[in-house]
N, C-alpha and C positions, 0 to 999 in steps of 0.2 A: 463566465470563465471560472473553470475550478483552480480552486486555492492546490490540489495533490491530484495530479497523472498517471497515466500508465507508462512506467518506466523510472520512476523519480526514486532515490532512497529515502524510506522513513526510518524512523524508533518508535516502537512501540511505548507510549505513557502509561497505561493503566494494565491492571491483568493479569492472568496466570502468564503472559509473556515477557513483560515488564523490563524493557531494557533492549530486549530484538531487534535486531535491525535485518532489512529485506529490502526488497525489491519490490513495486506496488506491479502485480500481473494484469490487475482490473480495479474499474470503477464503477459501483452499480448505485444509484443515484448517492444516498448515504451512508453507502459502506464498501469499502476496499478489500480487496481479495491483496495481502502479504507472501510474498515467498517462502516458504519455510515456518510460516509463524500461524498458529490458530490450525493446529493440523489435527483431524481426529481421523479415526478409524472408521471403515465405512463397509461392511457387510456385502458382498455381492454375488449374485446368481449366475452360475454359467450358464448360456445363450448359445448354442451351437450354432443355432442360424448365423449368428453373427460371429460365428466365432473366438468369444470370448471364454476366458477362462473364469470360475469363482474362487473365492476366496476373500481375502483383508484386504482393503485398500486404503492408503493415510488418502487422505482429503483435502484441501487447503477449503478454510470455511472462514464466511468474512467477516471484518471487526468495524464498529463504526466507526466511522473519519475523525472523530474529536479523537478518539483514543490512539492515534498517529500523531506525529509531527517530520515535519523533515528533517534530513541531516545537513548543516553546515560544514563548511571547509576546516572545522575545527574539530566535528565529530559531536555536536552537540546538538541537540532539539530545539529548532526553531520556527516560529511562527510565519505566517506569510501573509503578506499585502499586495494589495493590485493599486497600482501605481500607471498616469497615462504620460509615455513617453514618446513624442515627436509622433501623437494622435494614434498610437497604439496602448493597447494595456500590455503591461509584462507583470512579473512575478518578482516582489523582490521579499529576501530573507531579512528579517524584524531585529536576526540579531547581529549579520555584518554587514546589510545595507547591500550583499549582492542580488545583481537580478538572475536569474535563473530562463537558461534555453527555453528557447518555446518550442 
């Protein structure tokens, strides 16, 4: 069971982002693709075939999972534990004890 999902809000800990908060878009084994956060510039060729135009593209590009935490009900950065609840595992936050939707 992953400890951060797709959909969940994070903050960014470490970084040139340091402080961000987003939306988690994807999970690729060790590292999370942020909304908004980790965005560079990305160069691209127009492809008539396909109909594309070129130009600049921002890019969302991924940060490793340690360097996340989620947001609590308070707006603060906390950690997570998997906890088995009536023979299920859930998600619960480290710093108010709530479990979090599956």
């Amino acid at each position: 069971m992953n400890k951060i999902r797709k959909g969940d809000e994070v903050i960014v800990r470490t970084g040139k982002d340091k402080g961000k908060r987003g939306t988690v878009l994807g999970v690729l084994a060790d590292k999370v693709l942020v909304e908004g956060v980790n965005v560079s510039k990305k160069h691209v060729r127009p492809n008539p075939m396909l109909g594309t135009t070129g130009g600049v593209v921002d890019k969302v590009m991924p940060l490793h999972i340690s360097n996340v935490a989620l947001v609590d009900a308070n707006g603060k950065p906390s950690r997570v534990a998997i906890k088995v609840e009536d023979g299920k595992k859930v998600r619960v936050l480290k710093t108010t004890g709530a479990t979090l939707a599956a």
